[in-house]
C-alpha positions in Angstrom: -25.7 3.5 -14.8 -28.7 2.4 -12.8 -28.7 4.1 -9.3 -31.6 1.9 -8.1 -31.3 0.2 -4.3 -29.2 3.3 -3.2 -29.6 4.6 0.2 -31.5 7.7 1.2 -31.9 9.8 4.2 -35.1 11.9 3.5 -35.9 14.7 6.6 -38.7 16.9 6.9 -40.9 17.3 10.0 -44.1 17.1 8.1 -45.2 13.4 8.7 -47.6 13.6 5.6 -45.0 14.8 3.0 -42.1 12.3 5.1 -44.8 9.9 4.1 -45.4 10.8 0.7 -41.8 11.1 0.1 -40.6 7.5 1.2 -43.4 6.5 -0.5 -42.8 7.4 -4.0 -38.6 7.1 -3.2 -39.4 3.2 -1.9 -41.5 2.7 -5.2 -38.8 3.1 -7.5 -36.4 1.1 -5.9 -34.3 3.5 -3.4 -34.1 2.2 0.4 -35.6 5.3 2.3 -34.5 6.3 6.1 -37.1 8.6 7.2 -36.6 11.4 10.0 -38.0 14.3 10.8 -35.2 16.6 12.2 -32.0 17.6 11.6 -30.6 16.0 15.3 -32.2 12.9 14.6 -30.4 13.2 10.7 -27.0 13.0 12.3 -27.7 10.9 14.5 -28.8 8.4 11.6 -25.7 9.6 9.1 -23.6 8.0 12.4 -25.3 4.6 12.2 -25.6 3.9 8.4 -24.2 5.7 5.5 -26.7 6.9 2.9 -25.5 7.7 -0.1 -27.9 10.9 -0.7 -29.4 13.1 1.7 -33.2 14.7 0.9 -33.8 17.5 3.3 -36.5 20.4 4.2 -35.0 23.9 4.6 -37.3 24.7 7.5 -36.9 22.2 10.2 -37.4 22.6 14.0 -34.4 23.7 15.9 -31.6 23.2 13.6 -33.0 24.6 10.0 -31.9 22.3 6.8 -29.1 24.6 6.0 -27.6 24.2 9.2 -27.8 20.6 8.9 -26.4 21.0 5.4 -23.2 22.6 7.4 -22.8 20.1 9.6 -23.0 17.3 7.1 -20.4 18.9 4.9 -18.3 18.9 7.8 -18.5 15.5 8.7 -19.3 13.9 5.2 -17.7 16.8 2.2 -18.8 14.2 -1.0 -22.3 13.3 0.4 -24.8 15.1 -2.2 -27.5 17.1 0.3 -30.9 18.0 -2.2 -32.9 20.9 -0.3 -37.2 21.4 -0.8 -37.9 24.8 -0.4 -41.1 26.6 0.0 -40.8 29.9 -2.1 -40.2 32.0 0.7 -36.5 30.4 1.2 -35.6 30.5 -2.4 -32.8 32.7 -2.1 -31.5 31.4 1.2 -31.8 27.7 -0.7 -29.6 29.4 -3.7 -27.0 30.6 -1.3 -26.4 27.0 -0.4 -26.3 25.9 -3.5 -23.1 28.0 -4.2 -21.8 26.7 -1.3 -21.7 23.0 -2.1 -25.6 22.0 -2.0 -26.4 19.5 -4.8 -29.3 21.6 -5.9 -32.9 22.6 -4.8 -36.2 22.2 -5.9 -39.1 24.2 -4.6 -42.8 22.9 -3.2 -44.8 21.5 -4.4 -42.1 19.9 -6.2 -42.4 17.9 -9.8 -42.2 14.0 -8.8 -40.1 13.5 -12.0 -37.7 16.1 -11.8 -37.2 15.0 -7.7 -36.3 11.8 -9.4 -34.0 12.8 -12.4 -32.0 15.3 -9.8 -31.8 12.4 -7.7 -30.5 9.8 -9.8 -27.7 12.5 -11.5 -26.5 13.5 -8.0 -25.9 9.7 -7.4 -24.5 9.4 -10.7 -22.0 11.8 -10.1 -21.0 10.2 -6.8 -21.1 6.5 -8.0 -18.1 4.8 -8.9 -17.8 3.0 -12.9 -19.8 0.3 -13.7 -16.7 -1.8 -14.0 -15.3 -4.0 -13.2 -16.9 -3.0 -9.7 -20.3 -2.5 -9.6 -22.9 -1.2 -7.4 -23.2 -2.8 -4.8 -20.2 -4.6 -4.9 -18.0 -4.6 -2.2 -15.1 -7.3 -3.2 -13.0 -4.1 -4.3 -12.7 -2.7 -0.7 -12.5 -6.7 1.0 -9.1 -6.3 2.4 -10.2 -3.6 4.2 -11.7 -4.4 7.9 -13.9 -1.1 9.3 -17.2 0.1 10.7 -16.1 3.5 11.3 -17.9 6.6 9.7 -14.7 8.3 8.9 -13.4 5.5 6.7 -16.5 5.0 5.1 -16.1 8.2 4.0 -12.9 7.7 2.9 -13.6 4.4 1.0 -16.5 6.9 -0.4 -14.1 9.2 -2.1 -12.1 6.6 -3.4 -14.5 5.0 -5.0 -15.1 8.1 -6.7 -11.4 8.9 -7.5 -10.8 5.5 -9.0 -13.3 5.8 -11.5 -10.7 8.2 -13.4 -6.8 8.6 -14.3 -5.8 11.2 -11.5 -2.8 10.9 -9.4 -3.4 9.9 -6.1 -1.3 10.6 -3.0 -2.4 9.0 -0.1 -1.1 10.9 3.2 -1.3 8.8 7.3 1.2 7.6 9.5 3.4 4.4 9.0 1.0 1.0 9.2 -2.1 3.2 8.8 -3.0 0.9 5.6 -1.5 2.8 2.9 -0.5 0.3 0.7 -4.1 -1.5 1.1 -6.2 1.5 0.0 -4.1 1.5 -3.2 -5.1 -1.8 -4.0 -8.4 -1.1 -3.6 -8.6 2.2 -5.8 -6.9 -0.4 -8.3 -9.7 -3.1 -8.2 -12.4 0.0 -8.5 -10.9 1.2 -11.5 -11.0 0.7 -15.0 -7.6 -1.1 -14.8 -8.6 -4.0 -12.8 -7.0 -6.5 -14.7 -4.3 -4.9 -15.3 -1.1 -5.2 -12.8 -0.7 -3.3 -9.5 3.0 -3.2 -8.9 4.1 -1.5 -5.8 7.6 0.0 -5.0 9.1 1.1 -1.5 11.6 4.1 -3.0 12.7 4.4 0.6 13.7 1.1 0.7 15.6 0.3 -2.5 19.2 2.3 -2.8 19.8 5.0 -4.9 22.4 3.3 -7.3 19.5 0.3 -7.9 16.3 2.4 -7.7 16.4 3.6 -11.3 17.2 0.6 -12.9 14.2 -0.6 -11.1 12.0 1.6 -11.7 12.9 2.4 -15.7 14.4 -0.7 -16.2 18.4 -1.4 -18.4 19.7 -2.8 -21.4 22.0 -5.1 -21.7 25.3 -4.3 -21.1 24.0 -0.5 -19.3 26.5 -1.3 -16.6 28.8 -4.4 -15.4 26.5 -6.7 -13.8 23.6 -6.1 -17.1 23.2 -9.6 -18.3 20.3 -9.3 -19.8 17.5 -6.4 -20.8 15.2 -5.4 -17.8 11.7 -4.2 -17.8 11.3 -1.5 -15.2 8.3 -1.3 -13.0 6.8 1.4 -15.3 7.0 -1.3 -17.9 5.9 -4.0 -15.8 2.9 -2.2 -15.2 2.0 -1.3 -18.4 -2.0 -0.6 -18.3 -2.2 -0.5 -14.6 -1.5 0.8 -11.6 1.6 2.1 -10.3 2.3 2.2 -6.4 4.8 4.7 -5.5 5.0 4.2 -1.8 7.3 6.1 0.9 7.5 8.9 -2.5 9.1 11.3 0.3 12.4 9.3 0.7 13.2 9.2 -3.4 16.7 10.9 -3.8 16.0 14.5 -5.6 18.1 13.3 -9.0 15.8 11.0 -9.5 12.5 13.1 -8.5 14.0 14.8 -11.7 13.7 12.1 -14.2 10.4 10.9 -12.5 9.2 14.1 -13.0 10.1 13.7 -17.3 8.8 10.3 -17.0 5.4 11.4 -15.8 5.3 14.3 -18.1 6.5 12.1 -21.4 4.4 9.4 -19.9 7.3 7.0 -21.8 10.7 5.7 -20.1 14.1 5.2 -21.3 15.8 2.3 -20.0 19.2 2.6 -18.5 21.9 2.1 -21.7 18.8 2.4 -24.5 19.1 5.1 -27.0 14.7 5.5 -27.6 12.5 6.1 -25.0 9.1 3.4 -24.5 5.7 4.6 -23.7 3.5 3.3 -20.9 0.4 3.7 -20.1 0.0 3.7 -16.4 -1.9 5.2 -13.2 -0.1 6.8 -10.5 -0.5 6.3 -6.9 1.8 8.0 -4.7 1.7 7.0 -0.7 4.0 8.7 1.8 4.0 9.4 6.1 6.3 12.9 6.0 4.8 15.8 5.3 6.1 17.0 2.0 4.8 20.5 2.4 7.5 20.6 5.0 9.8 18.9 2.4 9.1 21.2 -0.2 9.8 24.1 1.9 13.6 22.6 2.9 14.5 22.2 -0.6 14.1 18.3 -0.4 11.0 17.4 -2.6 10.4 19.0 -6.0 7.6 21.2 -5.9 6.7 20.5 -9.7 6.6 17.0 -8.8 4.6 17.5 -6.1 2.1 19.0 -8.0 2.3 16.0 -10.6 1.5 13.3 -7.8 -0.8 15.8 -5.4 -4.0 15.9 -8.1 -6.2 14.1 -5.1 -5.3 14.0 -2.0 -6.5 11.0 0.5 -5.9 11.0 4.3 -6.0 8.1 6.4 -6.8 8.4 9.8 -4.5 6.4 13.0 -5.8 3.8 14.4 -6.8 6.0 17.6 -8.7 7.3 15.5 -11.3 4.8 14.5 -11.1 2.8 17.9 -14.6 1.5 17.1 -12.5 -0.6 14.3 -10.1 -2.3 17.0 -12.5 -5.3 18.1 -13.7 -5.6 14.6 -10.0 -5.7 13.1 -8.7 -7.7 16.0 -11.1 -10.8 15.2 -10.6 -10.5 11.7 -6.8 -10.9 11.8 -7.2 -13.7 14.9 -9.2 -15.6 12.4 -6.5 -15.4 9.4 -3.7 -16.3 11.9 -5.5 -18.8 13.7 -5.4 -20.8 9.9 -1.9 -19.8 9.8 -0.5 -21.2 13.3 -3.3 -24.5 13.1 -4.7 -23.4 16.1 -8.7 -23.1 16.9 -8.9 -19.8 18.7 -12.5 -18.7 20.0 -11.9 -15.0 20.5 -10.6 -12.5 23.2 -11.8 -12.2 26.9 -14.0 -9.3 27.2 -11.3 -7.7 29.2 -8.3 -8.8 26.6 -10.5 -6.8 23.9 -11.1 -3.4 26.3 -7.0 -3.8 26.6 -6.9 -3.4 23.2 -9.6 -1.2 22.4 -8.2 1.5 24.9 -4.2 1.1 23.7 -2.4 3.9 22.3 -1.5 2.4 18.9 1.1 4.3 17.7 2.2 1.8 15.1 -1.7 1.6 13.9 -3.2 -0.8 12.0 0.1 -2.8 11.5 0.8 -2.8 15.1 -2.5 -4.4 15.7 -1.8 -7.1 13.8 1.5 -8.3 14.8 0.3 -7.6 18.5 -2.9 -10.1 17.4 0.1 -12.5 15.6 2.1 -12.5 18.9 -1.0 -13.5 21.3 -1.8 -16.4 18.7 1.4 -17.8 18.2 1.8 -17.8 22.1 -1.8 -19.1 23.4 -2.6 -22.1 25.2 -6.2 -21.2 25.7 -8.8 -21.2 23.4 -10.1 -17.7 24.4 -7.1 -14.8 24.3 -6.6 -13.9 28.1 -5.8 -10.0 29.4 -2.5 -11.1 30.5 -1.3 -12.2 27.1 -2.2 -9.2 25.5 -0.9 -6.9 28.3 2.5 -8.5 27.6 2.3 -8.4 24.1 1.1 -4.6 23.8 4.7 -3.0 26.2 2.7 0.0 25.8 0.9 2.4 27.9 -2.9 2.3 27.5 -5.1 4.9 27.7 -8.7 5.4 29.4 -11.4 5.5 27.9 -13.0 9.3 28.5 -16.2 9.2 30.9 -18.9 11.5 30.2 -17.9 14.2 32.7 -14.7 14.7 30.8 -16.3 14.8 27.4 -16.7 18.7 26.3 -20.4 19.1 25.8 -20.0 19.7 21.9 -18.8 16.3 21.6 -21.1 14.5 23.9 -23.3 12.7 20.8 -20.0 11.9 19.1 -18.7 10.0 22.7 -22.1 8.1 22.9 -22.0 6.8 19.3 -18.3 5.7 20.0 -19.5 3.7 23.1 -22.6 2.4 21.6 -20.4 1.3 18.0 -18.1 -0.1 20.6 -20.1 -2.4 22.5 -22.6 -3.0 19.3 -25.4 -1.5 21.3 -25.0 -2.6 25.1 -26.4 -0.3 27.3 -24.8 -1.5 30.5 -21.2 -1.8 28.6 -21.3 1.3 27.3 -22.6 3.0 30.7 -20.2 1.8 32.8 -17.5 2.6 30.0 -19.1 5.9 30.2 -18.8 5.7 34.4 -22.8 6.4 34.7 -25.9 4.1 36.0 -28.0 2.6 33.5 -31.0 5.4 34.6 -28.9 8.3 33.5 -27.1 6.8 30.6 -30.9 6.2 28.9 -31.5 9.8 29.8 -28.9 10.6 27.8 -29.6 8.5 24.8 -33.1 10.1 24.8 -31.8 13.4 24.9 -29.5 12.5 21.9 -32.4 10.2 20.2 -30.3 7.5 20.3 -31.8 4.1 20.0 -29.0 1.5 21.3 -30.5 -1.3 19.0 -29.4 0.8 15.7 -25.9 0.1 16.8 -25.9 -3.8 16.8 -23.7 -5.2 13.9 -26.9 -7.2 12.1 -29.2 -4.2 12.9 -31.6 -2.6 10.4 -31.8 0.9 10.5 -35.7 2.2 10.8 -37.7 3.2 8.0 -35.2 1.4 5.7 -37.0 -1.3 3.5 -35.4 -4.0 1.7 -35.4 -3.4 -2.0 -36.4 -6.9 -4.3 -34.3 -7.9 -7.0 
């Protein structure tokens, strides 16, 4: 699969090799963001979202192994290739074994930069179909900006282009049931049927009829034969969501069924294969459950191939304006009004508000405010009553540990798109000092508007 147009963040403090890097990178296709340190790489990694980063071992302050550390922090399936000079071979090889892509030592071979290139990407990009590159329509349902669920989205991608069981760990409205869907459009069985299933919701007595389906006559109200869900999703995707509350018998004959990979309807005497992809999704933490005797461990292991994590809402607060138009948009459609947006202060309210029922909180919050408007513009008052919940401050600098100072002025520049004065008086400094502290960071506010272009990148013909 061609890897051509991807993204590249390319660091070395050399401006003649930076140069002849981008260069030969931009001629073959790949959109190139050039920098020359390691501070100024994370800084970039915060704004955009390469999908490969190409970095010098020796760098000014922080060398490219360090910066190698930090990205597999922050970004653990972003492929980081390292040019060496012979002197840091073994230093380069160490990092290899610890999760570096691979090296190549200078002067380097202009093909072979290119072939390790395009087979790191390969190995990060998701099938060809039915989603392909550049595609995005798999992830639509999905509102964000943030870093940490681009990374998410990232590793889905990836896991969707095999079979593995998936179970999908976050807190109740977090958007479980959403990321399922889109591992489903990203994967091979795309049009094939998602069927999802709430086992916490469906009684014990009716849950394995539903899920493996009855014969005729099985019991006294079997009128007729019934497919299952396993059967009804025959060649697709199976959702198995809130897979901590199923009762233990039947985590037993789950357990067979995934094993066999066939069912056996309730009152049949032969067993029916299926052929369908697993997706587990649950809010308790079955470690816990595990250890009290209340989830099987061998089950466990059966659904717990790949984990995925969602983070709360609070945690991707940079999402909250962006999520809270989106879904004022749908529901303005829905309630035939013509709603312009929220007063700056209405959107800081919500911004800033605790969200302990996440993304799913937000919207019926959003829902409530439209359905109760008389203004065209969502006023603070509205959305004070509709929240009933505490809100909480957003941090100044002076509280902010000094570790996670660049982190708090990303989240204030991603929050106000890029508005000095906003995000300095959110930050409870002058305008003077906050651009002090921007420069000290390298952060240009401009980078952070929604429609911005990030420098060095170049747009890549068709």
């Amino acid at each position: 699969m061609s890897t051509t147009g991807a993204r590249l963040l390319v660091v070395d403090d050399d401006p003649d090799m930076l140069r002849l890097l981008s260069m030969r990178l931009s001629s073959v296709g790949y959109q190139v963001t050039a920098v020359t340190s390691a501070e100024t790489a994370l800084t970039q990694l915060e704004i955009e979202h390469p999908q490969l980063v190409l970095s010098d071992v020796r760098l000014p302050g922080r060398d490219g192994l360090q910066l190698f550390d930090e990205i597999r922090k922050r970004h653990p399936s972003l492929p980081v290739i390292l040019l060496t000079a012979h002197g840091t071979i073994p230093d380069a090889v160490e990092a290899t074994a610890r999760g570096v892509f691979t090296y190549l030592t200078k002067p380097y071979d202009g093909r072979e930069l290119l072939d390790k290139i395009a087979q790191a990407l390969a190995l990060g990009a998701p099938a060809s179909t039915p989603a392909k590159a550049g595609d995005e329509s798999w992830r639509a349902e999905i509102v964000s900006r943030s870093n940490r669920m681009s990374e998410l989205l990232a590793e889905a991608r990836m896991v969707a282009k095999s079979d593995a069981s998936v179970l999908l760990r976050g807190d109740s409205g977090a958007g479980k049931e959403l990321l399922a869907r889109a591992i489903h459009r990203a994967s091979a069985r795309a049009d094939k049927p998602f069927v999802a299933v709430n086992c916490g919701a469906i009684p014990e007595a009716l849950l394995e009829s539903e899920l493996f389906g009855h014969m005729k006559g099985a019991f006294t109200d079997a009128h007729a034969n019934h497919k299952g869900l396993f059967q009804q999703a025959d060649g697709g995707t199976l959702l198995l969501d809130e897979i901590g509350d199923m009762p233990p018998a039947l985590q037993v004959k789950l357990l067979r069924v995934l094993q066999e990979r066939a069912v056996r309807p309730l009152g049949a005497s032969q067993s029916i294969e299926v052929d369908v992809r697993i997706i587990s999704a649950t809010h308790r933490d079955l470690d816990v459950a595990m250890e009290a005797g209340q989830f099987r461990e061998d089950l466990y292991y059966r659904l717990n191939v790949v984990t995925l994590t969602l983070p709360p809402l609070s945690a991707r607060r940079e999402d909250i304006p962006l999520l809270a138009n989106h879904f004022l948009q749908k529901l303005s459609t829905k309630y035939g009004k013509r709603l312009s947006g929220f007063a700056p202060e209405a959107l800081k309210a919500l911004a800033t508000a605790a969200w302990p029922g996440n993304v799913r909180q937000l919207y019926n919050v959003v829902e409530q405010v439209c359905a109760l408007s008389s203004s065209p513009l969502i006023p603070l008052a509205l959305v004070q009553r509709a929240l009933r919940v505490p809100t909480v401050e957003v941090q100044t600098y002076a509280e902010a540990k000094q570790r996670f100072e660049r982190d708090y002025l990303v989240g204030l520049l991603k929050l106000t798109d890029g508005n000095v004065a906003d995000a300095a008086r959110l930050a409870d400094r002058n305008r003077t000092e906050f651009y002090r502290l921007l420069q000290k960071h390298e952060l240009t506010p401009g980078h952070f508007k929604a429609d911005a272009v990030a420098p060095g990148s170049e747009p890549v013909a068709d």
